[in-house]
N, CA, C and O atoms as a printed pandas DataFrame, in Angstrom:
     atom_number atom_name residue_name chain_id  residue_number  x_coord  y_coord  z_coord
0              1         N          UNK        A               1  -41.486   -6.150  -12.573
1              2        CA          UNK        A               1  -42.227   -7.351  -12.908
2              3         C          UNK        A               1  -42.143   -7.601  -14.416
3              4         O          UNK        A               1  -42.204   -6.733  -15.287
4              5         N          UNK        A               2  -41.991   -8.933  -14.594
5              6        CA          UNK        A               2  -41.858   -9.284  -16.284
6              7         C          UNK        A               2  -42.999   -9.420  -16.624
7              8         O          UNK        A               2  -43.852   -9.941  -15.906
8              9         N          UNK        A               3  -43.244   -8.886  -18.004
9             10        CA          UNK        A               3  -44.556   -8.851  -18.868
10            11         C          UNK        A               3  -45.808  -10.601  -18.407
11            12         O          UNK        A               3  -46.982  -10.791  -18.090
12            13         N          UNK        A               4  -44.432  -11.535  -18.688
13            14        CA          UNK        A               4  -44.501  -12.854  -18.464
14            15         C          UNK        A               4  -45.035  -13.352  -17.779
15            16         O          UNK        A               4  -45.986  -14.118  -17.931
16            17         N          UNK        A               5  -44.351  -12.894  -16.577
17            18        CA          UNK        A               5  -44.955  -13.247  -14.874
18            19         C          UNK        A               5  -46.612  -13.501  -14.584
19            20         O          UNK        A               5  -47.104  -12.624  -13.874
20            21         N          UNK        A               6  -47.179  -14.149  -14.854
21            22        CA          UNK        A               6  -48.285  -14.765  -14.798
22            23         C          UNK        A               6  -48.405  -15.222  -13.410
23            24         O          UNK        A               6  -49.565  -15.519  -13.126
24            25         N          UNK        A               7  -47.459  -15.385  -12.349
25            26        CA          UNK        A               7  -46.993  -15.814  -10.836
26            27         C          UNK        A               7  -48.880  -15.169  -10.081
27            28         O          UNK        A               7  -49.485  -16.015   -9.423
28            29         N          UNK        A               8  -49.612  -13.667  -10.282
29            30        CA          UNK        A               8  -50.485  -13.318  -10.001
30            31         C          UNK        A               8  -52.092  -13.933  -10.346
31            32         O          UNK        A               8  -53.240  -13.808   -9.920
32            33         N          UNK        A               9  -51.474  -14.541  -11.218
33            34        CA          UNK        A               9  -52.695  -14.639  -12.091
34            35         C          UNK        A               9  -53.291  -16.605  -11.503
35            36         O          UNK        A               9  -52.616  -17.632  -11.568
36            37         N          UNK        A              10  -54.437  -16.465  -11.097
37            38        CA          UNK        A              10  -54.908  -17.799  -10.407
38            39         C          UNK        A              10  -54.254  -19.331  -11.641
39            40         O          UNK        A              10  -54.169  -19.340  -12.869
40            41         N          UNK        A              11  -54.010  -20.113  -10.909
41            42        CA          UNK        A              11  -53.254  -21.409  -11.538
42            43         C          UNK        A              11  -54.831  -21.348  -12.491
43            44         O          UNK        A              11  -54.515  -21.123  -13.659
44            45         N          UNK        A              12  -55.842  -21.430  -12.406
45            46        CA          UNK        A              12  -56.737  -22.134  -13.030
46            47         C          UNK        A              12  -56.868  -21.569  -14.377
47            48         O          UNK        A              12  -57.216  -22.130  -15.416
48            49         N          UNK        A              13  -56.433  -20.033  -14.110
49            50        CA          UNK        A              13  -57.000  -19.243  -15.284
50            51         C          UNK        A              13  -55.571  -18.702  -16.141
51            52         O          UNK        A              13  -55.664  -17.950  -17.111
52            53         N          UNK        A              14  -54.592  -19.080  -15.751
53            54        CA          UNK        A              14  -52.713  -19.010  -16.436
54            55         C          UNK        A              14  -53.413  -19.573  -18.093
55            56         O          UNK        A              14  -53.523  -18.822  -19.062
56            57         N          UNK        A              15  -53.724  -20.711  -18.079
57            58        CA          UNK        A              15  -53.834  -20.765  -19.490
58            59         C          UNK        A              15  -54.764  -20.262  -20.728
59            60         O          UNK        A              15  -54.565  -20.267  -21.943
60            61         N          UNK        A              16  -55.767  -19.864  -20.001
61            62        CA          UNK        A              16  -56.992  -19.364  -20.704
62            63         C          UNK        A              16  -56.336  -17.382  -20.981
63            64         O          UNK        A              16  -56.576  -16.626  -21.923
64            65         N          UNK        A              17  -55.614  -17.178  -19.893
65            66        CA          UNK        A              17  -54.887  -15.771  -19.968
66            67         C          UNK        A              17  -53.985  -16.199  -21.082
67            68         O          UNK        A              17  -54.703  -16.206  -22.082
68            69         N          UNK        A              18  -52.758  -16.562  -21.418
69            70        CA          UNK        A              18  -51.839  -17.291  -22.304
70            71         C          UNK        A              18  -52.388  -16.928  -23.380
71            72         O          UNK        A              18  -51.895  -16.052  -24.089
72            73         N          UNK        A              19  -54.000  -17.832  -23.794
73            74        CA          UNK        A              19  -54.334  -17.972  -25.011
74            75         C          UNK        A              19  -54.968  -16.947  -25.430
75            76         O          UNK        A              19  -55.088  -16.826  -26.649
76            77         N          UNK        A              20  -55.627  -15.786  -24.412
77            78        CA          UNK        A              20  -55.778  -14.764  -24.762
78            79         C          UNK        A              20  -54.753  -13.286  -25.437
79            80         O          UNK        A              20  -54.913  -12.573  -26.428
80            81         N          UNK        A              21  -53.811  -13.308  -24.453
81            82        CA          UNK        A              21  -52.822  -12.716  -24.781
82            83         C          UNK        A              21  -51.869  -13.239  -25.955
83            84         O          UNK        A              21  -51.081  -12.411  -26.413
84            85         N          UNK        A              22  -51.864  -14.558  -26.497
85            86        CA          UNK        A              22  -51.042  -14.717  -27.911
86            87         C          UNK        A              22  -52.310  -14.233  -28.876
87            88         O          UNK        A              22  -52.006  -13.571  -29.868
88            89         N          UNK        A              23  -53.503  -14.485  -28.674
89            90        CA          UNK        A              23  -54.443  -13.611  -29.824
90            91         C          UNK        A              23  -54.743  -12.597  -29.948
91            92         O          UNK        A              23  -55.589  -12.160  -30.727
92            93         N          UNK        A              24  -53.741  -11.719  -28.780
93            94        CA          UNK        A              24  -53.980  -10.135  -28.856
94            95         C          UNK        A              24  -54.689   -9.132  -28.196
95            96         O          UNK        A              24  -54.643   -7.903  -28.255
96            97         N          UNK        A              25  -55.685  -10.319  -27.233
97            98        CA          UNK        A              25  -56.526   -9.678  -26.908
98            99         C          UNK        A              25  -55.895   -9.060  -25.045
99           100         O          UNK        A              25  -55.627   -9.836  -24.128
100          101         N          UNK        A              26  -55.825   -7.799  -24.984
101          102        CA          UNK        A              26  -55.929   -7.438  -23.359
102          103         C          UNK        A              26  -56.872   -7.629  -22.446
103          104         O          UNK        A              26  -58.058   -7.904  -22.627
104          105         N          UNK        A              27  -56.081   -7.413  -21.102
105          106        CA          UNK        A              27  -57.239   -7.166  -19.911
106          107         C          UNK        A              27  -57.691   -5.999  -20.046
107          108         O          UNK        A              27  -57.123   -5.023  -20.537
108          109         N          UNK        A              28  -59.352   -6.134  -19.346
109          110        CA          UNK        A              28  -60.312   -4.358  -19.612
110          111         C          UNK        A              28  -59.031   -3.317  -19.019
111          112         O          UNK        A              28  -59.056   -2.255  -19.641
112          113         N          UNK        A              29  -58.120   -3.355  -18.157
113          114        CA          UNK        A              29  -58.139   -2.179  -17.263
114          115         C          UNK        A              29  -56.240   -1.933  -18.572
115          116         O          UNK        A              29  -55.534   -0.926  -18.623
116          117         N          UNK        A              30  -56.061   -3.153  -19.288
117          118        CA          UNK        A              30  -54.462   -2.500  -20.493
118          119         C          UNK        A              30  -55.315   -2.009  -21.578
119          120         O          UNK        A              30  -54.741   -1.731  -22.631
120          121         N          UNK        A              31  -56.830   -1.824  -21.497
121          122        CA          UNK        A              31  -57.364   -1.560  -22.997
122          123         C          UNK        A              31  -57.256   -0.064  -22.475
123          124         O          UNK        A              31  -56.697    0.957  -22.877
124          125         N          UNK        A              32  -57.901   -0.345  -21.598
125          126        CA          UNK        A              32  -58.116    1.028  -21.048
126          127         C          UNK        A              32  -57.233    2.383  -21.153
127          128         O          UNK        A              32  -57.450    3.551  -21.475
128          129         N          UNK        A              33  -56.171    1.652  -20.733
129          130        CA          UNK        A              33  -54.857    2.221  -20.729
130          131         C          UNK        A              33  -54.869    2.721  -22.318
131          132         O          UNK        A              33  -55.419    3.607  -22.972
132          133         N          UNK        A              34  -54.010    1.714  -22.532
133          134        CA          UNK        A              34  -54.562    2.147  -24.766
134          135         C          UNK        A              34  -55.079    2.892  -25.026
135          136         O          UNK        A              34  -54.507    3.900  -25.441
136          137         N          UNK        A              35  -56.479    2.828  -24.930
137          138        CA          UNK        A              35  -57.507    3.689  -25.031
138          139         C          UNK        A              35  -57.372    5.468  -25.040
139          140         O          UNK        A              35  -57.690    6.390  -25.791
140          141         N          UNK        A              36  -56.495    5.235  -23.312
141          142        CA          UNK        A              36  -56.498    6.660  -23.023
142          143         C          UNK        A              36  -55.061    7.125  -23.781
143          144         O          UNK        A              36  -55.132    8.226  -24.326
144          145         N          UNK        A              37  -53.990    6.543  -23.864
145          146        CA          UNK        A              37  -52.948    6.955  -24.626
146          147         C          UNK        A              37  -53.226    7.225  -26.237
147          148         O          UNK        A              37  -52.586    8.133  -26.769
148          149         N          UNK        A              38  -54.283    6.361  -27.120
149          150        CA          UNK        A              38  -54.510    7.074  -28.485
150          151         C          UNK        A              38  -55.475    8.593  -28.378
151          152         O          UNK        A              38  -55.304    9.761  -28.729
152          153         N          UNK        A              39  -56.344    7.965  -27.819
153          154        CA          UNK        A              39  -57.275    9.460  -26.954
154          155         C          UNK        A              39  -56.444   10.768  -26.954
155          156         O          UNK        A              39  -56.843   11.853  -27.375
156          157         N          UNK        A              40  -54.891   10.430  -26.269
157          158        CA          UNK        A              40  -54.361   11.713  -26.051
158          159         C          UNK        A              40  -53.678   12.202  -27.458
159          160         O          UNK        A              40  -53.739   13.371  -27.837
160          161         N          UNK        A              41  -53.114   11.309  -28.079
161          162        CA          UNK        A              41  -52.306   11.314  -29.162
162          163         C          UNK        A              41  -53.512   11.981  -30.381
163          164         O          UNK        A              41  -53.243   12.753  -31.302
164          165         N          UNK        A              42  -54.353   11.623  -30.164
165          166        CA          UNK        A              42  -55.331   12.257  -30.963
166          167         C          UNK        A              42  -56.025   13.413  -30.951
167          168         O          UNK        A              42  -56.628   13.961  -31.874
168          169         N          UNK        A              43  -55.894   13.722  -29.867
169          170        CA          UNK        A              43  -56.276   14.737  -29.064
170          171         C          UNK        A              43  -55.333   16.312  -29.678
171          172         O          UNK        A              43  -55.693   17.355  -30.224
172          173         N          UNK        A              44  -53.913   15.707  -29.191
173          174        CA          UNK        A              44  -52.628   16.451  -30.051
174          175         C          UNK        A              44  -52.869   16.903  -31.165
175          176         O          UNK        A              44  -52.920   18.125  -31.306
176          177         N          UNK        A              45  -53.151   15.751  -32.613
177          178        CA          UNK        A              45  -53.131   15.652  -33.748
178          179         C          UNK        A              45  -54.494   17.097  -33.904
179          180         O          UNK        A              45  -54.117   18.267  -33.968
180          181         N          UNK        A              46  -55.744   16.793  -33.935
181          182        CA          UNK        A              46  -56.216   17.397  -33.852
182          183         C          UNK        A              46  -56.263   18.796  -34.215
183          184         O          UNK        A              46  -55.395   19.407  -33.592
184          185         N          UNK        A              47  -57.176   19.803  -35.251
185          186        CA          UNK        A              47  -56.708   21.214  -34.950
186          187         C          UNK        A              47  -57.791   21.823  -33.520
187          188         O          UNK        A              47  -58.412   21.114  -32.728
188          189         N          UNK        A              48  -57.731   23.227  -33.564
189          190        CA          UNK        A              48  -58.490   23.683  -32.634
190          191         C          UNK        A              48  -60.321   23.415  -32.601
191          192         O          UNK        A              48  -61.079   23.238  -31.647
192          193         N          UNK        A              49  -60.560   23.479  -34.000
193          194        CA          UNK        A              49  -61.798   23.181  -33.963
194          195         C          UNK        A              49  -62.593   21.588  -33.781
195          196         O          UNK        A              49  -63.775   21.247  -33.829
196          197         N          UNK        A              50  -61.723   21.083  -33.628
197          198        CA          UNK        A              50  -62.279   18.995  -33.657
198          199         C          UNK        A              50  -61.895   18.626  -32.159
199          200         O          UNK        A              50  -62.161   17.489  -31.770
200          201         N          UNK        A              51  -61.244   19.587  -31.245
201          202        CA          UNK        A              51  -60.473   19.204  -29.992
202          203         C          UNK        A              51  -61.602   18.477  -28.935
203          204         O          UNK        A              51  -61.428   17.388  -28.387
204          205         N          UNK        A              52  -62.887   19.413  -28.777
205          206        CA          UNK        A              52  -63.892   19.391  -27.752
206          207         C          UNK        A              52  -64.547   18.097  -27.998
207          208         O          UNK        A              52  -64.799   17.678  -26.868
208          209         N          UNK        A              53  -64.913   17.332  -28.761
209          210        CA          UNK        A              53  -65.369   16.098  -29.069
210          211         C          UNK        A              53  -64.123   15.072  -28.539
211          212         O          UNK        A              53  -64.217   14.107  -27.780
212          213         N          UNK        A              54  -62.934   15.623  -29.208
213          214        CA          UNK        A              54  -61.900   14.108  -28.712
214          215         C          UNK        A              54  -61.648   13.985  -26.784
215          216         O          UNK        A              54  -61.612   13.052  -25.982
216          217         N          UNK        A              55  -61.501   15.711  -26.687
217          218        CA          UNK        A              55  -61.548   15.791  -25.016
218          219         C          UNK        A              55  -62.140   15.254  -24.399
219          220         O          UNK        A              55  -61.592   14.476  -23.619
220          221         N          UNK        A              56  -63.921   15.404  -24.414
221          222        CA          UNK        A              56  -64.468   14.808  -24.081
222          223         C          UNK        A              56  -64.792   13.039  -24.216
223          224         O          UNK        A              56  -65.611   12.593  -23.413
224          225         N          UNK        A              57  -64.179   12.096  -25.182
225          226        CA          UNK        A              57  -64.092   10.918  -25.042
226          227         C          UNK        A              57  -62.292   10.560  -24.067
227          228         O          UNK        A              57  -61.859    9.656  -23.352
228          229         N          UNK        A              58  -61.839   11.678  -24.532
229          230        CA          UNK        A              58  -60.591   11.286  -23.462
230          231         C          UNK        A              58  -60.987   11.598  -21.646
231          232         O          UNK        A              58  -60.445   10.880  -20.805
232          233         N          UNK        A              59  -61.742   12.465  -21.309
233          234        CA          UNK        A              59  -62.324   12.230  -19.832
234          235         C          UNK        A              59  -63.542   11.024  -19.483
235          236         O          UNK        A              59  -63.891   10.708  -18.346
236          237         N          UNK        A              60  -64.005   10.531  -20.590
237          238        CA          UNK        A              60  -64.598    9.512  -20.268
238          239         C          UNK        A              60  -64.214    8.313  -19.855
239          240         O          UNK        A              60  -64.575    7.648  -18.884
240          241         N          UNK        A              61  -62.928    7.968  -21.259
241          242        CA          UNK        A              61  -61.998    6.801  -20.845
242          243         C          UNK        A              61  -61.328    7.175  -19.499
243          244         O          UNK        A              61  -61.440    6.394  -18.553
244          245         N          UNK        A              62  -60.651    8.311  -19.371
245          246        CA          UNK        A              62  -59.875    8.543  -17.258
246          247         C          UNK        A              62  -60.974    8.160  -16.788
247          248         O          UNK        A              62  -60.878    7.068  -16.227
248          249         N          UNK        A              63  -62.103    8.656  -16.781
249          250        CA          UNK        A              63  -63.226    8.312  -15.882
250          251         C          UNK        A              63  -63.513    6.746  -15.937
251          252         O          UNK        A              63  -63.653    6.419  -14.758
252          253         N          UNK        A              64  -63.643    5.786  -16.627
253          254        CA          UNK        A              64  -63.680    4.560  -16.474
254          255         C          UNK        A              64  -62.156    3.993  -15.969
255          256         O          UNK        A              64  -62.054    3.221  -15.015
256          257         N          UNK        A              65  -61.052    4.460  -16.704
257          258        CA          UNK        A              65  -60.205    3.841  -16.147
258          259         C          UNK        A              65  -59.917    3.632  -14.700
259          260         O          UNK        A              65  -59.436    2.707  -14.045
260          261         N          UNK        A              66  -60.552    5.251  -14.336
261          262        CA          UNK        A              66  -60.459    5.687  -12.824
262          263         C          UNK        A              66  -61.311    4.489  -11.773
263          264         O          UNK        A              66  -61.163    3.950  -10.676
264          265         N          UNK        A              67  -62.300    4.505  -12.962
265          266        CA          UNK        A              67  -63.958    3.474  -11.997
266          267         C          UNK        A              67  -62.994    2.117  -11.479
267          268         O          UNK        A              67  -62.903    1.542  -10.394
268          269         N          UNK        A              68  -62.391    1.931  -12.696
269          270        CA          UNK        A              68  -61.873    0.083  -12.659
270          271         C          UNK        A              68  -61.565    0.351  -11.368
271          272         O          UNK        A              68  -62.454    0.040  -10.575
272          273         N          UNK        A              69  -60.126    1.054  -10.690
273          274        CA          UNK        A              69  -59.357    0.611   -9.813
274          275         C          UNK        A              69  -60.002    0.978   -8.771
275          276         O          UNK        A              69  -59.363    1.152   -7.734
276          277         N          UNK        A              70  -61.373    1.177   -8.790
277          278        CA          UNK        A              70  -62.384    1.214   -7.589
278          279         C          UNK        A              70  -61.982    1.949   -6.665
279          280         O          UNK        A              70  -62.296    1.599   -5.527
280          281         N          UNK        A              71  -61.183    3.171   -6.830
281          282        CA          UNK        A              71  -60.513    4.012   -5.719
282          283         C          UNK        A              71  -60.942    5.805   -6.106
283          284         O          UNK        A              71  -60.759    6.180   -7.265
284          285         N          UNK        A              72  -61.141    6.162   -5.735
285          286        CA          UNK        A              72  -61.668    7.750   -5.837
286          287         C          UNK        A              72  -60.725    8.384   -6.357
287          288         O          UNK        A              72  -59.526    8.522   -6.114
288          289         N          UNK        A              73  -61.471    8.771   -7.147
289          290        CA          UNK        A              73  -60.382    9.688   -8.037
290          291         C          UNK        A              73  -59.646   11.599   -7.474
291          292         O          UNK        A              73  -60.213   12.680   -7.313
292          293         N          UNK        A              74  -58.905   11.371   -7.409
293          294        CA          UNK        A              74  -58.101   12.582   -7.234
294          295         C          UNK        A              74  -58.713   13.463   -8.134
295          296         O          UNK        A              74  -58.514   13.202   -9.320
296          297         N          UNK        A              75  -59.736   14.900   -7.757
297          298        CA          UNK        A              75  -59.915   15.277   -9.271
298          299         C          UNK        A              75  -59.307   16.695   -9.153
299          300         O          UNK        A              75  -59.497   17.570   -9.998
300          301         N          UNK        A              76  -58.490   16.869   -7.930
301          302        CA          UNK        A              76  -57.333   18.272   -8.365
302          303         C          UNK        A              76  -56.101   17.241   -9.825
303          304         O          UNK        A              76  -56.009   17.502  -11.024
304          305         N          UNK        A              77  -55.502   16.314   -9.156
305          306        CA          UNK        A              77  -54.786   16.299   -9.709
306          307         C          UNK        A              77  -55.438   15.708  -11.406
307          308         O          UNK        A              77  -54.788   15.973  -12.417
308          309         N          UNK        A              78  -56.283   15.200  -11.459
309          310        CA          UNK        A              78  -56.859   15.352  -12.978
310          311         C          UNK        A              78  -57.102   16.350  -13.477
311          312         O          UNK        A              78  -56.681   16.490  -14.625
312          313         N          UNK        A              79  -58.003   17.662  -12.752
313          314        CA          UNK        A              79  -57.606   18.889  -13.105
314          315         C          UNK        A              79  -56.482   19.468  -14.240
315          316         O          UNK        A              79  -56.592   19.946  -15.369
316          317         N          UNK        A              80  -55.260   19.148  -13.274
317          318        CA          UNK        A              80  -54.082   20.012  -13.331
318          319         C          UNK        A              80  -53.863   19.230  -14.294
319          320         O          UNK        A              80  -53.928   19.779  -15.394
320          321         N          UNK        A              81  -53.595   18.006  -14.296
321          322        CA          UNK        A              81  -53.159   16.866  -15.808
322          323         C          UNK        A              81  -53.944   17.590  -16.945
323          324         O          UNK        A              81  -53.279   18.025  -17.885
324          325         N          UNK        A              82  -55.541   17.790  -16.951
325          326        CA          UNK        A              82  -55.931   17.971  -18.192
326          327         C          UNK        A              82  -55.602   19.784  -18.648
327          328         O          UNK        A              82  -55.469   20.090  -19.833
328          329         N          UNK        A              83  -55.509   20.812  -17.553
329          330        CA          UNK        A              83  -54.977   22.158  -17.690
330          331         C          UNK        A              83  -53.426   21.773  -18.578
331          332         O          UNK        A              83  -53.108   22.192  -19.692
332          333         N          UNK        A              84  -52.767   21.003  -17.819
333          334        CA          UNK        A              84  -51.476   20.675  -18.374
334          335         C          UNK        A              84  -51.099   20.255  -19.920
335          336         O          UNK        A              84  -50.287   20.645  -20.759
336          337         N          UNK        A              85  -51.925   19.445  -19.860
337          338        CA          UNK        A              85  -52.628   19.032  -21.418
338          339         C          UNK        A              85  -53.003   20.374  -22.344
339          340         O          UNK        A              85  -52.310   20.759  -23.286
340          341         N          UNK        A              86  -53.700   20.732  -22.087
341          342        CA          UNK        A              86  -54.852   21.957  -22.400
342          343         C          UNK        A              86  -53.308   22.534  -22.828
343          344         O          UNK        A              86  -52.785   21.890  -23.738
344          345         N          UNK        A              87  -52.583   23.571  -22.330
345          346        CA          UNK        A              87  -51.412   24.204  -22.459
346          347         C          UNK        A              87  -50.755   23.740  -23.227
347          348         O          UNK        A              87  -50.646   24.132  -24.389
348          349         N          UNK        A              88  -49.979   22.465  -22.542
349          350        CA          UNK        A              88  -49.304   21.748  -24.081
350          351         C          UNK        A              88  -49.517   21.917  -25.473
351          352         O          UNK        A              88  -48.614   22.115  -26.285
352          353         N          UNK        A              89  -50.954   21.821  -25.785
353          354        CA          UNK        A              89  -51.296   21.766  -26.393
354          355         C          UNK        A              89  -51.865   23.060  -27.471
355          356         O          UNK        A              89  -51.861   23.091  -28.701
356          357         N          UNK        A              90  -52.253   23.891  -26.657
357          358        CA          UNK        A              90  -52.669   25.875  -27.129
358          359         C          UNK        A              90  -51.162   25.716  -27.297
359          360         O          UNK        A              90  -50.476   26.676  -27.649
């Protein structure tokens, strides 16, 4: 699907989306996204002692991101993502 493709998006609300997206602004569930990708990147940066504060705002954002798509969250496989993380990272 092209970035473009607006084809989903109701005829009424194509332009009010348009004018949002040339001013920069995202939908809640691409902030979200964002959100959780600086979260992680920061997370990285981080030394050992500042980690537990950023962790914990990075399971908050999964946890909302999770809420949006109104579907139950898998929490083995979040588990294993944040162990995975965790490792990467030690």
């Amino acid at each position: 699907m092209r970035l473009e493709d607006d084809s989903a998006i109701p005829e009424e609300l194509r332009a009010a989306y348009r004018l949002l997206k040339n001013a920069g602004f995202l939908p809640p569930e691409l902030q979200l996204r964002r959100d959780v990708r600086e979260a992680e990147h920061l997370l990285q940066q981080l030394p050992d002692s500042d980690r537990s504060r950023a962790r914990a705002r990075l399971e908050l954002l999964q946890l909302r991101l999770a809420a949006s798509h109104r579907q139950p969250m898998n929490l083995l496989l979040e588990d294993q993502y944040r162990q995975q993380l965790l490792e990467r990272l030690g």
